[in-house]
C-alpha positions, 0 to 999 in steps of 0.5 A: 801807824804804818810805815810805807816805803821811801824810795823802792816799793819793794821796802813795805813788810808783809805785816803792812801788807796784811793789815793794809788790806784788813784795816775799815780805812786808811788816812793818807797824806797824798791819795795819788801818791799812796795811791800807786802803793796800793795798786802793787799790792792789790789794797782796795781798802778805802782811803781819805785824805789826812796831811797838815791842811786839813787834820786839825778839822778832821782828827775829831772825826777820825778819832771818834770813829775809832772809839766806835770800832772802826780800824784806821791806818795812817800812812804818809807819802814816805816813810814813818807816819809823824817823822817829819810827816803828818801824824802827831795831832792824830796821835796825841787826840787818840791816846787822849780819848782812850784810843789803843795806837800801835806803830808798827816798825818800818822804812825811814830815812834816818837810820839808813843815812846815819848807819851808812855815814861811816860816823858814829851812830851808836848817839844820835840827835835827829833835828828834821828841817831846820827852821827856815827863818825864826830860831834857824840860826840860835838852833844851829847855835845849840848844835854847835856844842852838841858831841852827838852825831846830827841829823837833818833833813833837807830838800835841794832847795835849801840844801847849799843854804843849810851847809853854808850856814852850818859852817859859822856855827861848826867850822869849815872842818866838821865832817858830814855825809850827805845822802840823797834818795835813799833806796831809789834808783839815784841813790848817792853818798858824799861825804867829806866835811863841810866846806867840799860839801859846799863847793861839791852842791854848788857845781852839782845842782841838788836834786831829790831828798836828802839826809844831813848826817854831821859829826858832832863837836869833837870833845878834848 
């Protein structure tokens, strides 16, 4: 499992480098994508495809190659394989065969946007993507009680929606930063509380990816 960068190619380590360039084969969620990754780095080890359409039919096969010797890396568009991206059922049927797994440590959104919030981050909760309708607004719900700082992710799509429904549940003051395209050249922070965030986003169309990063329920 290795991490790939979010946002600035420059944000790869050499370790990755190395066993990127070593490794029998890699999986990648996107070859186009990944693909502009390894022609920087000068990576001609092949690669095949592995996101969630098709990994149900092509984890057994990818599994029992590695039980016959062959070193496979996974990688995802962005980031940390199985945050969010493909990479669990791979994982889960690996260990379960007897399948040494190792996840070396890398890029990710989350920490950057928590640490750069301004709120605390010494606790967390990352909850990902909200469902986008069943168990959306009782997830929401079990948040509101939470003293932990929280953590989403959202595309600019949903973006306004998911403050908007955020504000019945945590009320118009809660504080929050929003982070948008860690580490890429339109990288912005705002930060305020719930209800400018929603009139900031509705003047200023979403664009690019985004961290929610909310204050949890103040405790008396």
């Amino acid at each position: 499992m290795i991490p790939t960068p979010i946002g600035n190619l420059e944000d790869i380590t050499f370790r990755a480098i190395r066993l990127l360039k070593e490794v029998d084969l890699i999986l990648a969620e996107d070859t186009r994508t990944s693909q502009k990754l390894l022609n920087r780095y000068e990576i001609k080890t092949p690669m095949q495809s592995f996101h969630m359409h098709n990994e149900h039919k092509k984890v057994l096969q990818f599994v029992s190659e590695a039980l016959h010797g062959k070193i496979i890396a996974l990688i995802s568009d962005a980031g940390t394989p199985g945050i969010s991206d493909p990479g669990y059922l791979l994982v889960h049927k690996a260990i379960s065969e007897g399948v040494e797994v190792q996840c070396l440590p890398g890029a990710t959104a989350l920490i950057p946007a928590i640490v750069q919030s301004g709120l605390p981050a010494d606790r967390f909760i990352f909850e990902g993507f909200l469902p986008p309708k069943k168990g959306r607004q009782s997830r929401l719900i079990q948040m509101a009680e939470e003293a932990r700082t929280l953590v989403f992710y959202e595309s600019p799509y949903k973006l306004v929606k998911t403050l908007g429904d955020m504000i019945p549940h945590f009320g118009l003051e809660r504080k929050l930063a929003v982070v948008r395209e860690i580490s890429k050249k339109f990288e912005s922070n705002f930060r305020g509380n719930l209800v400018t965030a929603v009139e900031f986003f509705e003047k200023n169309s979403p664009k690019g990816e985004f961290v929610v990063v909310v204050e949890g329920k103040k405790t008396k």
